[in-house]
C-alpha positions as CSV (number, residue, x, y, z in Angstrom):
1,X,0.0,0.0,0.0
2,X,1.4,3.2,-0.9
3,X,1.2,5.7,1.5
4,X,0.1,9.6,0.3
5,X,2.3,12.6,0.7
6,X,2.3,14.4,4.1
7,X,1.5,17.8,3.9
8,X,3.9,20.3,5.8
9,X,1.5,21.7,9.0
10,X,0.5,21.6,12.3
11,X,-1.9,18.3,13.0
12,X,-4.8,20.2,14.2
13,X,-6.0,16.4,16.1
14,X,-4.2,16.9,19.6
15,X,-4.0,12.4,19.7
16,X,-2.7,12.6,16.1
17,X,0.0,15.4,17.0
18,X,1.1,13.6,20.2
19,X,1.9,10.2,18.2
20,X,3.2,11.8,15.3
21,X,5.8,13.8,17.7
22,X,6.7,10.4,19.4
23,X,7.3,8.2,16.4
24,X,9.3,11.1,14.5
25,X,11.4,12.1,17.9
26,X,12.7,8.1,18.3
27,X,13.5,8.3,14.5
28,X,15.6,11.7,14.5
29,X,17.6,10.2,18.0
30,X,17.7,6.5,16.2
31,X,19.1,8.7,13.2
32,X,21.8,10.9,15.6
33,X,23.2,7.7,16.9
34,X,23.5,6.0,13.6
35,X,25.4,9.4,12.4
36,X,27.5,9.5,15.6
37,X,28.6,6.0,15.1
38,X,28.9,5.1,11.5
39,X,30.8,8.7,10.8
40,X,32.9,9.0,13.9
41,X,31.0,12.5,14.4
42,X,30.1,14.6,17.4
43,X,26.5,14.7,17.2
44,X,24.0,16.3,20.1
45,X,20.3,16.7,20.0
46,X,17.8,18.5,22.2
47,X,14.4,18.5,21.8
48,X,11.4,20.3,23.6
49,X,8.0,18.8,23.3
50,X,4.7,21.0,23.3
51,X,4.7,20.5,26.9
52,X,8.0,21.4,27.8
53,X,9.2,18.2,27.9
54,X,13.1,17.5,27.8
55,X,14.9,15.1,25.3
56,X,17.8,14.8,24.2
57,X,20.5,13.0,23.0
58,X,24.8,13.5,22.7
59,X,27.4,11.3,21.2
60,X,29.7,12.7,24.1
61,X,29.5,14.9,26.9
62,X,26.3,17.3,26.1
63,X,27.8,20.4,28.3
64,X,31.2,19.9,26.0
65,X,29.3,19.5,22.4
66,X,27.4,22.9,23.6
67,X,30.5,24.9,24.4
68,X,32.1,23.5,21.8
69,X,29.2,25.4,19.9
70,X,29.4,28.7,21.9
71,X,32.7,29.3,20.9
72,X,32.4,28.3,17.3
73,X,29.5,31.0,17.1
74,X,31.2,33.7,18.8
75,X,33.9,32.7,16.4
76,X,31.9,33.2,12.9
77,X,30.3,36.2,14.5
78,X,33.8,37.7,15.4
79,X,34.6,37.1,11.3
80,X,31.3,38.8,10.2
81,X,32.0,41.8,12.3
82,X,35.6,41.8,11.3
83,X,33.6,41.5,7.7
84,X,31.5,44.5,8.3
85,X,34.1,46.7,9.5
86,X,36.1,46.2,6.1
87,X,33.2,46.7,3.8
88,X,32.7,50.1,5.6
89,X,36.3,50.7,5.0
90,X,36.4,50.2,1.9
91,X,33.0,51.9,1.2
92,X,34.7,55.5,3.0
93,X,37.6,54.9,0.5
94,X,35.6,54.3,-2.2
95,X,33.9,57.5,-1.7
96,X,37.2,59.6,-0.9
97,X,38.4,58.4,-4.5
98,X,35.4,59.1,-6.2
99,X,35.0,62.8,-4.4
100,X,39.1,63.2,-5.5
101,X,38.0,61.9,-9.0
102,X,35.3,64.8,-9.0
103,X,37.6,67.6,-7.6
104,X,40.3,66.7,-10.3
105,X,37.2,66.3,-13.3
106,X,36.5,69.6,-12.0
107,X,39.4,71.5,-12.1
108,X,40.7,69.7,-16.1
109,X,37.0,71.1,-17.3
110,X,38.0,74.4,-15.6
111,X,41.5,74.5,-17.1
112,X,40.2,73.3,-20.6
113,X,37.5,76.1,-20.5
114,X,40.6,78.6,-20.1
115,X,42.5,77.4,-22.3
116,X,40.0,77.3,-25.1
117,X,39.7,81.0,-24.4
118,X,36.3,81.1,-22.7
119,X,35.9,83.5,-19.3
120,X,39.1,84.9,-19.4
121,X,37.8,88.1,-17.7
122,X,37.2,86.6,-14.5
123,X,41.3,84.8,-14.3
124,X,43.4,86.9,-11.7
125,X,47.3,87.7,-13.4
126,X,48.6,84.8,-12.3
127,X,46.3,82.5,-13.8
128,X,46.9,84.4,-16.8
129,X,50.3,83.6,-16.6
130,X,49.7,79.7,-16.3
131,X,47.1,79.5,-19.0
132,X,49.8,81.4,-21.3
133,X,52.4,79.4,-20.3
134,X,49.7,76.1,-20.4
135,X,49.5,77.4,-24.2
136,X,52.6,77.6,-25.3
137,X,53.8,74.0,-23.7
138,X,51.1,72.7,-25.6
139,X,51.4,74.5,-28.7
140,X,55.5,73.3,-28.9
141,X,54.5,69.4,-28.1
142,X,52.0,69.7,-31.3
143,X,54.4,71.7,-33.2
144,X,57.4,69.5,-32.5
145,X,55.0,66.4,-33.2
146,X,53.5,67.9,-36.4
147,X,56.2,69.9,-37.7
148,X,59.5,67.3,-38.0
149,X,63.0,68.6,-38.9
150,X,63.6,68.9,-42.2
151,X,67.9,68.8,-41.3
152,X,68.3,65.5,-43.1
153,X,65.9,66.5,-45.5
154,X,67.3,66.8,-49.6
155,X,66.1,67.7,-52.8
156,X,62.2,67.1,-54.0
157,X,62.3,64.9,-50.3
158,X,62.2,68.8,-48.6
159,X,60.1,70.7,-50.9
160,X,57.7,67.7,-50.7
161,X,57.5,68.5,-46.7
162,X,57.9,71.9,-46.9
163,X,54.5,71.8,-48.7
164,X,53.0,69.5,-46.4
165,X,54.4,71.6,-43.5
166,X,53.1,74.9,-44.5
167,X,49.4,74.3,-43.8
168,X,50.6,73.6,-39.8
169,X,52.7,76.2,-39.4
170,X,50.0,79.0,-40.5
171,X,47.4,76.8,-38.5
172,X,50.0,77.2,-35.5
173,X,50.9,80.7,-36.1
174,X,47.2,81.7,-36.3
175,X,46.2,79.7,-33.2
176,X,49.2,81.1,-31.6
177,X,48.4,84.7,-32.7
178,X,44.5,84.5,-31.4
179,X,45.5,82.8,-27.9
180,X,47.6,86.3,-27.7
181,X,45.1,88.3,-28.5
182,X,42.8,87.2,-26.3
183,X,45.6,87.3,-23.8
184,X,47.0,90.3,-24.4
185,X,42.9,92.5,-24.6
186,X,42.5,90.5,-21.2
187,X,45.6,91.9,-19.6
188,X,45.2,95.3,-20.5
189,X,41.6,95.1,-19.4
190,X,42.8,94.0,-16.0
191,X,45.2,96.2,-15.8
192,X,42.9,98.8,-16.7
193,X,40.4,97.7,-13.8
194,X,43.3,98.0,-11.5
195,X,44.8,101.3,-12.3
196,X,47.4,100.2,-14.3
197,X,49.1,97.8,-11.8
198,X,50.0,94.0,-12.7
């Protein structure tokens, strides 16, 4: 005869319960012995019935199999906290890097807006002076990149350069010659402002 599935909840018949609890607490000590014995482990059980009733079964001494518990608790919950505390750390870190990635994003958009020429009024002298000096760093590393000697150069070899040269150098000179316009009206309009002192 095949038996039907037991559903998963409380036996509402008080007899029924009581049996049930009985026949399924023999079988979980029954199966804590046969674990203790055929695997060599330490194996403890304690059980309260509906009445408050103690049972309970150890493969050793039941005070050393619970201490033995207590510290191995205290242990894992000494690793989460120890867990915790790093995951803060590195959160606090995480945000100090991202704040310093913000400051630095912050101050490249502030020196790219000066250097493409824009609110130059509001730059004291000195920043003048670094953007202009900013410019002309720049403007050599292109020039020195784009523009090649032409030392070793011979014959058609240089005028073949020399042509393909001449579009950069006017595109250099004229960038050069508007950065020191700009410059130059925004010095004199500073100077202006401050009676002619710089």
């Amino acid at each position: 005869m095949v038996r039907g599935k037991i559903q998963m909840k409380r036996i509402e018949n008080a007899t029924s319960r009581q049996v049930t609890f009985s026949k399924r607490r023999n079988g979980l000590l029954k199966k804590a012995y046969e674990l203790s014995v055929l695997c060599d482990a330490e194996v403890a059980v304690i059980i309260f019935s509906q009445n408050g009733r103690l049972y309970e079964f150890s493969s050793s001494d039941m005070q050393k199999t619970i201490n033995q518990y207590h510290k191995h608790a205290k242990g894992v919950q000494t690793n989460t906290i120890e867990v915790e505390q790093c995951m803060q750390q590195l959160k606090h870190e995480s945000a100090d890097m991202a704040k310093k990635i913000e400051i630095l994003e912050a101050s490249q958009r502030f020196m790219t807006e000066r250097l493409l020429g824009h609110d130059l009024d509001s730059c004291s002298a000195p920043e003048l002076n670094q953007i202009s000096s900013q410019l002309e760093r720049s403007l050599c590393i292109v020039r020195e990149r784009k523009l090649p000697s032409g030392s070793a150069i011979h014959g058609a070899d240089r005028t073949t350069k020399s042509k393909g040269e001449a579009p950069l150098r006017r595109e250099y000179k004229t960038t050069h010659r508007v950065w020191c316009k700009a410059l130059s009206e925004t010095f004199n309009s500073k100077k202006r402002s401050w009676g002619g002192k710089l």
